[in-house]
VOMARZA-151620 format. One line per field, with one value per residue (C-alpha): chain; x, y, z. Coordinates in nm, 4 decimals. Layout:
<rs>
chain <- c(A:...)
px <- c(X:...)
py <- c(Y:...)
pz <- c(Z:...)
</rs>
This chain:
<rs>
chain <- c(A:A:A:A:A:A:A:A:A:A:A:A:A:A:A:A:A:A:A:A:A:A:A:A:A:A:A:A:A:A:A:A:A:A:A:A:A:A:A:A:A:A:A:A:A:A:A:A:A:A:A:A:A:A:A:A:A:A:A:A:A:A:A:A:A:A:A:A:A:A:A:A:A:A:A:A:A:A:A:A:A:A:A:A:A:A:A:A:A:A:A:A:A:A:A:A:A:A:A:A:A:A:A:A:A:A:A:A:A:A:A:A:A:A:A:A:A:A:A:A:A:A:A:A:A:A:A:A:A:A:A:A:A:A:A:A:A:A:A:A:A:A:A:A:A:A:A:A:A:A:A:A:A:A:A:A:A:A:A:A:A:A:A:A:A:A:A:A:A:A:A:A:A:A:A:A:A:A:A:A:A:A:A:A:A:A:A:A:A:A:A:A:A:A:A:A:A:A:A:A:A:A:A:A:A:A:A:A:A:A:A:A:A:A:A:A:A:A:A:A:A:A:A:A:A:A:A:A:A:A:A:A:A:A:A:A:A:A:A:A:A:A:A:A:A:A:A:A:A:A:A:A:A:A:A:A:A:A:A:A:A:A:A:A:A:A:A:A:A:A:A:A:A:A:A:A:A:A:A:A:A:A:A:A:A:A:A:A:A:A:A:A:A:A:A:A:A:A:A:A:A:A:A:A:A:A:A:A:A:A:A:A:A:A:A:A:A:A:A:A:A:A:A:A:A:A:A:A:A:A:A:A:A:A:A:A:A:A:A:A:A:A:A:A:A:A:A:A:A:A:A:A:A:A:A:A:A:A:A:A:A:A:A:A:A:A:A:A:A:A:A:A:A:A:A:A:A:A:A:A:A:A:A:A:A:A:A:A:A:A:A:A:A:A:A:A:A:A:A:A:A:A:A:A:A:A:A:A:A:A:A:A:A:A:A:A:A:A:A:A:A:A:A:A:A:A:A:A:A:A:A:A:A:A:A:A:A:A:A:A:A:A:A:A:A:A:A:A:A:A:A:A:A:A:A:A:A:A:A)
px <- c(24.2624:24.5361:24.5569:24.8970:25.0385:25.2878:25.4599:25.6724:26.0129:25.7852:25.4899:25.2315:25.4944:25.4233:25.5422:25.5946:25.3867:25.4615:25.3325:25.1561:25.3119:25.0004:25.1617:25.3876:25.2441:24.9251:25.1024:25.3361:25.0975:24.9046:25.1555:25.2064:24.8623:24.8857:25.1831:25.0022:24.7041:24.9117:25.0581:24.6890:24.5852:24.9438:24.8713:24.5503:24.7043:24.9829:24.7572:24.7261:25.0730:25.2026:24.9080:25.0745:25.4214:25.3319:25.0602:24.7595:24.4001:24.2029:24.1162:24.4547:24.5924:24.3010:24.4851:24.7315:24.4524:24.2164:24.4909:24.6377:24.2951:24.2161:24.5615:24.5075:24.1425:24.2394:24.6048:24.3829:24.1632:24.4534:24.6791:24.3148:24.2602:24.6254:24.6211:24.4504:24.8241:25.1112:25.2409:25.0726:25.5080:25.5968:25.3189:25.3706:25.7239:25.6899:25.4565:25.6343:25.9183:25.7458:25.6527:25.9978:26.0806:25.8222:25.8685:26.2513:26.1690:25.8524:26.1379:26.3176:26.0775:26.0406:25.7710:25.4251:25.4326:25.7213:25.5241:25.1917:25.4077:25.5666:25.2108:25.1152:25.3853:25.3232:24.9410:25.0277:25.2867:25.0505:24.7426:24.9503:24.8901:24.5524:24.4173:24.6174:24.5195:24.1596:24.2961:24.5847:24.3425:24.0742:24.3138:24.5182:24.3447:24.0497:23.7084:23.7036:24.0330:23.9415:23.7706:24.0188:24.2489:24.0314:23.9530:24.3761:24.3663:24.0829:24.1946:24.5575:24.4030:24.1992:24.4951:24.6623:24.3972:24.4150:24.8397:24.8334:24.6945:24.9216:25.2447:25.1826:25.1102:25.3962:25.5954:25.4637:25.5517:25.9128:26.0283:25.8384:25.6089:25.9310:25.9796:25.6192:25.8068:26.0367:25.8004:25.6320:25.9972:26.0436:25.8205:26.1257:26.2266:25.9772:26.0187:26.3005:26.0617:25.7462:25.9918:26.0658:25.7525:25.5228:25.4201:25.5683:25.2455:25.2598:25.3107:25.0929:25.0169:24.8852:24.5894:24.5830:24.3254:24.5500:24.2598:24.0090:24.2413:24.3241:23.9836:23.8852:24.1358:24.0368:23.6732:23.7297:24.0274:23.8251:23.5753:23.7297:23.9363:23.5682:23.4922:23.8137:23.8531:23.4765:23.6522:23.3483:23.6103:23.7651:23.3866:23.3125:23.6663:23.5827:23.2330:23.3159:23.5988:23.3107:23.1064:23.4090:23.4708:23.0556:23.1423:23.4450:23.3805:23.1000:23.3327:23.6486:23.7210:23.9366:23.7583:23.9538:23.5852:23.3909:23.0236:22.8130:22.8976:22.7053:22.3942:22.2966:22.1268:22.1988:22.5772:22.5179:22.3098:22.5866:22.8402:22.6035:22.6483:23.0140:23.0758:22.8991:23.0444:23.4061:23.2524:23.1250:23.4369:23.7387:23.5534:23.5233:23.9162:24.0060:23.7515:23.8705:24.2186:24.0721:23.8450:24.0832:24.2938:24.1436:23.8786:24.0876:24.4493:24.5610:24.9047:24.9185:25.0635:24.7775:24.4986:24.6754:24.6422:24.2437:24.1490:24.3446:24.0980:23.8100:24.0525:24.1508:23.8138:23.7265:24.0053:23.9435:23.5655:23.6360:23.6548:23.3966:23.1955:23.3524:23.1569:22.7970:22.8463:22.8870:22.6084:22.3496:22.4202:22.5151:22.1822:22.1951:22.5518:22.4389:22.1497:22.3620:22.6651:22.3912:22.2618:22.6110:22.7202:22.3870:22.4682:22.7842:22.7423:22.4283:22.6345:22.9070:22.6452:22.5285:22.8667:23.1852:23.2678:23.2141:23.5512:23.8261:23.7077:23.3152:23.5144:23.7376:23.3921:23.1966:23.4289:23.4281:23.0246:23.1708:23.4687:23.3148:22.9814:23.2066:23.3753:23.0356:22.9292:23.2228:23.2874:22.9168:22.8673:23.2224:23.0959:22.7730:22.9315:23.1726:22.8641:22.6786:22.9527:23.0246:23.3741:23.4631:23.4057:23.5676:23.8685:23.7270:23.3917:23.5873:23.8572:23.5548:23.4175:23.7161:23.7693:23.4211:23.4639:23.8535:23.6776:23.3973:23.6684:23.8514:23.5120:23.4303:23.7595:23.7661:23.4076:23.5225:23.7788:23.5837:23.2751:23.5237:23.5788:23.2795:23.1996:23.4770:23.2801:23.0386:23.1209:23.3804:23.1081:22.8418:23.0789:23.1469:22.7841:22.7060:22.9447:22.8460:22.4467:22.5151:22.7119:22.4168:22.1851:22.4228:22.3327:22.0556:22.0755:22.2642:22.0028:21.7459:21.9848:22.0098:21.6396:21.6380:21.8616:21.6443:21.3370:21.5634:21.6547:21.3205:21.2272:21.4637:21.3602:21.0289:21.1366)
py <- c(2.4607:2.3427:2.6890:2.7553:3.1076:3.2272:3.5741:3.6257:3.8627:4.1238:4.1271:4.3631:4.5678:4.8240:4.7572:4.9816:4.8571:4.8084:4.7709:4.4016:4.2356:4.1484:4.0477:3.8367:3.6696:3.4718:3.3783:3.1977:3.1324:2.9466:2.7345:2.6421:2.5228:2.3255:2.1226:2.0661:1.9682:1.7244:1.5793:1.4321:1.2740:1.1965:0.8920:0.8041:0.6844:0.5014:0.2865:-0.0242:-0.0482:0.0691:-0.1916:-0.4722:-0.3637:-0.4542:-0.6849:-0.4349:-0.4455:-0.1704:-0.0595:-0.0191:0.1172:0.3644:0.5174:0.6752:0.8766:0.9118:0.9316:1.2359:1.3958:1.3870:1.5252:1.7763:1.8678:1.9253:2.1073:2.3409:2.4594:2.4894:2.7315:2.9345:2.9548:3.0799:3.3164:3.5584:3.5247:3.4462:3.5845:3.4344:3.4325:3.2695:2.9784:2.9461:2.8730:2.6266:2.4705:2.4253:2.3360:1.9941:1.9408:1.9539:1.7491:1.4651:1.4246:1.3424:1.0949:0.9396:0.8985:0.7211:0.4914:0.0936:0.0022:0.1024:0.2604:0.4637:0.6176:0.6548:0.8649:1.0451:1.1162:1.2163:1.4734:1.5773:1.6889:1.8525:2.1068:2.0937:2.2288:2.5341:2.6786:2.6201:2.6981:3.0456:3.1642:3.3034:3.4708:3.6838:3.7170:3.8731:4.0352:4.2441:4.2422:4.4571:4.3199:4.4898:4.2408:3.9741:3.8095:3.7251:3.5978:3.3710:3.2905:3.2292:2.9974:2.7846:2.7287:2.6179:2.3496:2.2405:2.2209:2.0154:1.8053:1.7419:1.6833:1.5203:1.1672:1.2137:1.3252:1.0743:0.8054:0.8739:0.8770:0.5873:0.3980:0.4737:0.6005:0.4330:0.5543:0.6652:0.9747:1.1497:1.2956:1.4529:1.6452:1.7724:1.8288:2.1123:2.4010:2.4244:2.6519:2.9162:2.9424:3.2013:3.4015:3.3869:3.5327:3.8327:3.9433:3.8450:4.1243:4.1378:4.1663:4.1736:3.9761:3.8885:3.6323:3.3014:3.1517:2.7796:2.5759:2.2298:1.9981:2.1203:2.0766:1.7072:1.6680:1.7325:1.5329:1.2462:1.2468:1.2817:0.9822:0.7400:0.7962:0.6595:0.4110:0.2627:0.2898:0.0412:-0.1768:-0.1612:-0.1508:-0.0562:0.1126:0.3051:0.4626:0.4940:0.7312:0.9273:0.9701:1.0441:1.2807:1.5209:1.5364:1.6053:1.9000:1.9773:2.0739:2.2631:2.4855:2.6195:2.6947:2.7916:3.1521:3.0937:2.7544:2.5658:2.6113:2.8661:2.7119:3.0196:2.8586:2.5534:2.7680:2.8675:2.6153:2.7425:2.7101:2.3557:2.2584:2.4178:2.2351:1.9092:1.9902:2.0396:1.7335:1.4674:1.6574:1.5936:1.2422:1.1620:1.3459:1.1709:0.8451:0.8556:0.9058:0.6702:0.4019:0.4900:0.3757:0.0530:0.0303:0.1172:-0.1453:-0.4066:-0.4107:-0.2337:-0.3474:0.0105:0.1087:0.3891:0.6830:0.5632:0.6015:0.9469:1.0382:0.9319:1.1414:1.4205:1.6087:1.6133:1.7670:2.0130:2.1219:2.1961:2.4020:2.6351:2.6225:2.7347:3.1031:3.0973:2.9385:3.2956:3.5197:3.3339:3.3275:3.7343:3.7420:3.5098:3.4161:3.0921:2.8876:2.9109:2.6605:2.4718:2.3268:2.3294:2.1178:1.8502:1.7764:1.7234:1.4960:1.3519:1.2466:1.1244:0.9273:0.7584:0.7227:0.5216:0.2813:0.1740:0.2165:0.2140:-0.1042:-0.0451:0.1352:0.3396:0.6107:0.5860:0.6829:0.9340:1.1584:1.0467:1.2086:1.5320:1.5308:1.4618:1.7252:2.0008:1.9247:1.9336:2.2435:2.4312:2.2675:2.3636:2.7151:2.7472:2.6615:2.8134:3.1370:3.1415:3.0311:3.2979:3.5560:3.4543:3.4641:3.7506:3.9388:3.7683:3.4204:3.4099:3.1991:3.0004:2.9313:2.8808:2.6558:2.4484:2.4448:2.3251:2.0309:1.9482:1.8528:1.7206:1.4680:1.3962:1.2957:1.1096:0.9572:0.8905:0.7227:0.4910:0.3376:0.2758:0.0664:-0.1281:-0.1729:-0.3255:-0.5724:-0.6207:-0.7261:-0.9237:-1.2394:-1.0355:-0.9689:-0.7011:-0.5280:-0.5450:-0.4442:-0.0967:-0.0600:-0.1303:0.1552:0.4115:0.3664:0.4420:0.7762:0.8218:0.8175:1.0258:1.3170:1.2918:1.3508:1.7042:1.8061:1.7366:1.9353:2.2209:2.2547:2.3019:2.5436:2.7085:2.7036:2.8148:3.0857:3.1767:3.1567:3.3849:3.6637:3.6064:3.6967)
pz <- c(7.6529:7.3914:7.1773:7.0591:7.0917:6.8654:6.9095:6.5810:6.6316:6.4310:6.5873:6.4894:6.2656:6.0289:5.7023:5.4052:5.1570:4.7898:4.4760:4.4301:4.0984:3.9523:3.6124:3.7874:4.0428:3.8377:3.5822:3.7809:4.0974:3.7990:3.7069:4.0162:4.0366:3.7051:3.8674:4.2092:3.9838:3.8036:4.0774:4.1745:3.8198:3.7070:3.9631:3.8556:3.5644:3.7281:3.9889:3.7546:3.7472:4.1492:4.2087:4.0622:4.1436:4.5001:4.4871:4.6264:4.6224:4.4471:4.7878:4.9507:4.6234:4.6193:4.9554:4.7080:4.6207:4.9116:5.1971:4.9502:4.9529:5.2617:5.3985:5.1145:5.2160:5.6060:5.5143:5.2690:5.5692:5.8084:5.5368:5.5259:5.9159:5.9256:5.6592:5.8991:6.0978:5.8754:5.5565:5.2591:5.1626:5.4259:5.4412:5.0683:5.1334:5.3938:5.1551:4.8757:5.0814:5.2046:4.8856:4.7217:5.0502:4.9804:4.6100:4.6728:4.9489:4.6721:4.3533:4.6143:4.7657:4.6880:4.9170:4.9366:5.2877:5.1569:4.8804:5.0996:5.3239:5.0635:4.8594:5.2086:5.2987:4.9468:4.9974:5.3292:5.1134:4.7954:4.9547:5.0180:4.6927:4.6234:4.9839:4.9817:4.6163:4.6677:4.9804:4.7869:4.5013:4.7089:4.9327:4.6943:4.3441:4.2515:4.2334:3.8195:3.7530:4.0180:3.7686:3.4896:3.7629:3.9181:3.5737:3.4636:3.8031:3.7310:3.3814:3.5210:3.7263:3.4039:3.2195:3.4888:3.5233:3.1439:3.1647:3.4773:3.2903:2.9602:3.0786:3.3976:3.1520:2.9628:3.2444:3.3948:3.0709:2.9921:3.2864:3.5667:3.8256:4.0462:3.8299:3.8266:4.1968:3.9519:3.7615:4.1145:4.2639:4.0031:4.2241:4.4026:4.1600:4.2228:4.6293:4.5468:4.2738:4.5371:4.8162:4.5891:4.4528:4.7194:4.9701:5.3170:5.5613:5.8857:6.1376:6.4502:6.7122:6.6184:6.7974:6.5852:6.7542:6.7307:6.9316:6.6523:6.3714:6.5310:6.5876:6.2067:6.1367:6.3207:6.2068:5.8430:5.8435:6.1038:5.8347:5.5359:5.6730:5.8160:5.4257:5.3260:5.6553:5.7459:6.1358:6.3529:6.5839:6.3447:6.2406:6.6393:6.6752:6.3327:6.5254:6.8385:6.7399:6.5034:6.8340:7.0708:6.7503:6.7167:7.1153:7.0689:6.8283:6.9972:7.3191:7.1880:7.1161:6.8144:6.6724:6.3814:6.1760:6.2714:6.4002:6.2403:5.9279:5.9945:6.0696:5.7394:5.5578:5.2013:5.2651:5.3766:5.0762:4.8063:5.0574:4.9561:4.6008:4.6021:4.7606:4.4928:4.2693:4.3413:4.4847:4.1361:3.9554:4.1392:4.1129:3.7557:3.7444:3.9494:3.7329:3.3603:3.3692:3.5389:3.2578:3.0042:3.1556:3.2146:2.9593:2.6444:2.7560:2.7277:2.8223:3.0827:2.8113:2.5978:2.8920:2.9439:2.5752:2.6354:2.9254:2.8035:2.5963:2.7738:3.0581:2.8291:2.6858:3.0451:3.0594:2.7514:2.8504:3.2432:3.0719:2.8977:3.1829:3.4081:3.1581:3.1436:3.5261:3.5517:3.2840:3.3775:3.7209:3.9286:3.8563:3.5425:3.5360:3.8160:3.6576:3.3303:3.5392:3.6809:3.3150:3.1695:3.4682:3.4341:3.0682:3.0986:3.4151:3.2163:2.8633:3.0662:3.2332:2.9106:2.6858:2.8852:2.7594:2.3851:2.2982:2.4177:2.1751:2.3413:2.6742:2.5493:2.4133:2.7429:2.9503:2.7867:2.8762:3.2272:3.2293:3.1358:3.3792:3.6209:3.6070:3.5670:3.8494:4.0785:3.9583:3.9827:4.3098:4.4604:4.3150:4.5256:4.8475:4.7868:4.7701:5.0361:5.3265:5.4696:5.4422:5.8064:5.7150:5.3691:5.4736:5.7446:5.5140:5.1500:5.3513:5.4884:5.1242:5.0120:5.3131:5.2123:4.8565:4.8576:5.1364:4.8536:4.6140:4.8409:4.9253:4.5952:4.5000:4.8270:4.7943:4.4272:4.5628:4.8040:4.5330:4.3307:4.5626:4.6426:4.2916:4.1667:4.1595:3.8419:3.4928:3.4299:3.2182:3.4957:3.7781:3.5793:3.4840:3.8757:3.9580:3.6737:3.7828:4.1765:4.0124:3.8205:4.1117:4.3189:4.0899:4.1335:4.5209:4.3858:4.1484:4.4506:4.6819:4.4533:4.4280:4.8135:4.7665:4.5473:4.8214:5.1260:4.8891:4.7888:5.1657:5.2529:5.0208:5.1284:5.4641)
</rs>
């Protein structure tokens, strides 16, 4: 049985608790998350130009972003599973550490498998911060303030979703794509703040289920590679390796995911939901400074400037979208999320290739669809697990939709390719009607929701 066992010089020690620094930790926890945030769209903007640095197809460049998001996805669970272990300090400073680590080795890099390593190391730090924030939120905050916090995170990843493409761009342009590792380099700063006004817990015995978490691993990458190198192999490992975990988890007294969460229905279906979203979302990224590109002849601070405020509308509308959620429930968002995706993904079919300003509006229909969509959604799952499973079944949550983005961005890739023979203007229409359709598939999984709902009420 490969479990590892970790007795920690402390184990099981009573420590004397003190007060948790409420006013100190979001605010700065949150600004953490902006830069993490950033980190992702910052290179969104700079693909057109790493691309042509070193002669790469849009689906090997599209690894920048996919091989990040799926390192991301499965490093977000594993922080989770070992919250229940280890300090929330001390995995928060092991995080940040590889981070700091892997944006030094990316300013430095000048080849392409350099910087894929670096982005790489990078996620496996990154998904420190965001993995480990609902667990100190729900852990040591009050379910009467629980609210604005989540609320203060959510808007910091807005806002860094709306940065990420302008300062990137900007960046990108003047500076060069080398120094976007500088701006992510700078949460080395707050490792010695965290270590202060974080609470000691204590410590006990890890059980880490390393075959599952390789086993995950290998499923979810022998996936997506099968999307890019269409390697029958690699899709028979990714296959074989979810079966050999399907088996394990169901043995194994301290599974990497938890197999009760795969028994309820409902979570699956939100789980569904989540994923096109981020599927639909990340794609859309990863097509508009393509677009803007190659259509428009935009420079990358200019494609930054373009995105920007439809990322920042989502980001003053996230707290807005925390209150309507408290006072009208989860539904209500849900279907409100599918019609705004739905309108956006359907305005840039038919006029994506009008004008840079058409795109700029477009995406604002798209932005803030999103976010109600996602908080939505997270919000439910959160209700419906019980107070055992919250890591293990958030974490999951979370694998689930970084691997739809990821997903989305690496079919992008490959249906580029696949089209390059067609019009420019038909290729993106080709790509913004599958999106189209793929909400669709939500809505239609949100309205089984509804009936398993209604069937269990029944019951």
């Amino acid at each position: 049985m490969t479990t590892t066992t970790i007795t920690t010089n402390e184990e099981h020690s009573i420590l004397e608790p003190k007060p948790f620094k409420e006013s100190v930790v979001i605010p700065f926890w949150s600004l953490t998350i902006m830069l993490v945030v950033m980190n992702t769209t910052m290179f969104n903007v700079a693909l057109p130009k790493v691309s042509t640095e070193f002669a790469l197809t849009s689906s090997t460049s599209a690894w920048i972003i996919t091989g990040y998001s799926v390192v991301f996805a499965i490093a977000t669970i594993t922080y989770s599973r070992l919250s229940d272990f280890i300090p929330i300090r001390q995995l928060l400073t092991t995080g940040l550490t590889l981070l700091g680590i892997a944006s030094i080795i990316g300013f430095v890099s000048n080849n392409f498998t350099m910087l894929l390593f670096a982005r790489v190391l990078q996620a496996a730090g990154a998904a420190a911060v965001p993995g480990l924030a609902m667990i100190l939120i729900t852990r040591y905050i009050p379910k009467s303030r629980r609210g604005k916090s989540m609320s203060m995170i959510s808007s910091a990843a807005s806002l860094g979703f709306g940065l990420g493409p302008v300062i990137g761009g900007a960046v990108t342009q003047y500076m060069g794509w080398n120094f976007l590792f500088i701006v992510t380099g700078l949460v080395l700063i707050f490792i010695p703040l965290f270590h202060k006004v974080l609470p000691a817990e204590d410590k006990k015995k890890v059980y880490f289920d390393i075959l599952g978490g390789i086993l995950t691993a290998a499923g979810v990458t022998g996936f997506l590679l099968f999307l890019t190198s269409y390697s029958l192999l690699l899709l028979a490992v990714g296959i074989v390796a979810i079966i050999l975990l399907s088996i394990r988890i169901r043995k194994h007294n301290h599974p990497f995911i938890e197999p009760k969460l795969f028994q309820s229905k409902g979570y699956l279906l939100l789980n569904g939901i989540g994923f096109a979203a981020y599927m639909t979302h990340f794609a859309t990224l990863f097509i508009m400074p393509l677009l803007l590109v190659q259509v428009f002849q935009k420079s990358s601070a200019e494609i930054g400037l373009l995105i920007f405020p439809g990322a920042i509308l989502s980001a003053i509308a996230s707290r807005f979208i925390g209150k309507i959620i408290d006072q009208f429930g989860n539904k209500v968002l849900i279907r409100f999320g599918h019609l705004f995706l739905a309108i956006a993904a359907l305005l840039f079919t038919f006029f994506s290739t009008v004008s840079p300003t058409a795109i700029l509006f477009m995406y604002m229909f798209m932005s803030i669809g999103f976010t109600s969509l996602t908080s939505s959604v997270a919000n439910e799952i959160s209700r419906m697990l019980p107070s055992d499973s919250i890591g293990t079944g958030m974490g999951f949550s979370q694998l689930s939709q970084f691997v739809g983005g990821a997903t989305g961005v690496a079919l992008t890739g490959v249906a580029i390719v696949w089209q390059k023979s067609l019009p420019i203007e038909s290729m993106f229409q080709n790509l913004f009607i599958g999106m189209t359709v793929l909400i669709v598939v939500s809505f239609m999984l949100f309205l089984g929701y509804k009936r398993f709902e209604a069937e269990t009420s029944e019951d």
